[in-house]
C-alpha positions as CSV (number, residue, x, y, z in Angstrom):
1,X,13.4,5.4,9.6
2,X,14.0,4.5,6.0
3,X,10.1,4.4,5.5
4,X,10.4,8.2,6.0
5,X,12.5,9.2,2.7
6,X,11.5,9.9,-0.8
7,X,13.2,11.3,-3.7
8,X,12.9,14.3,-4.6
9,X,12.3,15.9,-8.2
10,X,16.1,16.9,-8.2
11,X,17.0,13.0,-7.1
12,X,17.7,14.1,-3.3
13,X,16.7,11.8,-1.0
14,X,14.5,13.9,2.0
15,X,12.6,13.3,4.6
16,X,8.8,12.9,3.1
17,X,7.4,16.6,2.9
18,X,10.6,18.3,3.6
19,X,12.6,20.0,1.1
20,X,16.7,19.1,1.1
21,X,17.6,22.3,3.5
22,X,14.5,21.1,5.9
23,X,15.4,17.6,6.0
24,X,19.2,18.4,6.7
25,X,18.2,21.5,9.7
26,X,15.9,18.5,11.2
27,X,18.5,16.2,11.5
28,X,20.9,18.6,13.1
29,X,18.3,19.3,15.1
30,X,17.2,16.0,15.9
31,X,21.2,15.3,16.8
32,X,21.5,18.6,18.9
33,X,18.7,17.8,21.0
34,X,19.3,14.1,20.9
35,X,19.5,13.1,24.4
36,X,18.0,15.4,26.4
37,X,14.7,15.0,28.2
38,X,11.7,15.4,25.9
39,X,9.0,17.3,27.2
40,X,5.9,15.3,27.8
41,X,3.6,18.0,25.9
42,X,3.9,20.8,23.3
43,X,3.6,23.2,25.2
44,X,6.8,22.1,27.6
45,X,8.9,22.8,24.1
46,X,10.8,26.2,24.5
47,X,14.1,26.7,22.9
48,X,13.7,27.7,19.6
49,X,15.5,24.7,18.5
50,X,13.2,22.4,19.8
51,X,9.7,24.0,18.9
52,X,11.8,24.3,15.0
53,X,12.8,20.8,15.2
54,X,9.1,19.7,16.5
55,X,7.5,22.0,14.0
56,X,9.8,20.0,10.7
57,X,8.6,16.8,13.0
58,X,4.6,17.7,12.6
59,X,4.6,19.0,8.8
60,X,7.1,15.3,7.5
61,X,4.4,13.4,9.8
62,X,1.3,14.8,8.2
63,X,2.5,14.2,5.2
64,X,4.0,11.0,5.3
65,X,0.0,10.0,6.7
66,X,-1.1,11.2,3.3
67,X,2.2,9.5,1.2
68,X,1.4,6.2,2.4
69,X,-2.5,7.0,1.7
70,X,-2.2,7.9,-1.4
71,X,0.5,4.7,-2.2
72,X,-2.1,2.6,-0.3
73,X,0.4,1.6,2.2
74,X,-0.4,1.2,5.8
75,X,2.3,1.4,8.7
């Protein structure tokens, strides 16, 4: 997962497209719901923690796409 991080303006080291708050509430997140059975589609996400942590999950994935586009990196 290191190929997900950048640095920010202020030197903090997020998650691509997520400020420092958003990158710290996704991992919580990401450890809260860490174990449990992922649904198989969106739609199956209900608690407000997981449609929050797969909504952080979508916006850092789109624009990591477009980070390693622009750098002319492929993954």
């Amino acid at each position: 997962m290191s190929d997900d991080y950048e640095i920010d303006g202020n030197g903090n080291r997020v998650l691509i497209g997520l400020s420092v708050a958003e990158t710290s509430e996704f991992l919580k997140l990401e450890e809260a719901i860490q174990g449990l059975l992922a649904p198989v589609s969106s739609k199956e996400w209900k608690t407000p923690d997981e449609l929050r942590w797969l909504s952080l999950y979508q916006r850092h994935e789109a624009r990591k796409l477009l980070f390693f586009a622009a750098k002319g990196t492929v993954h």
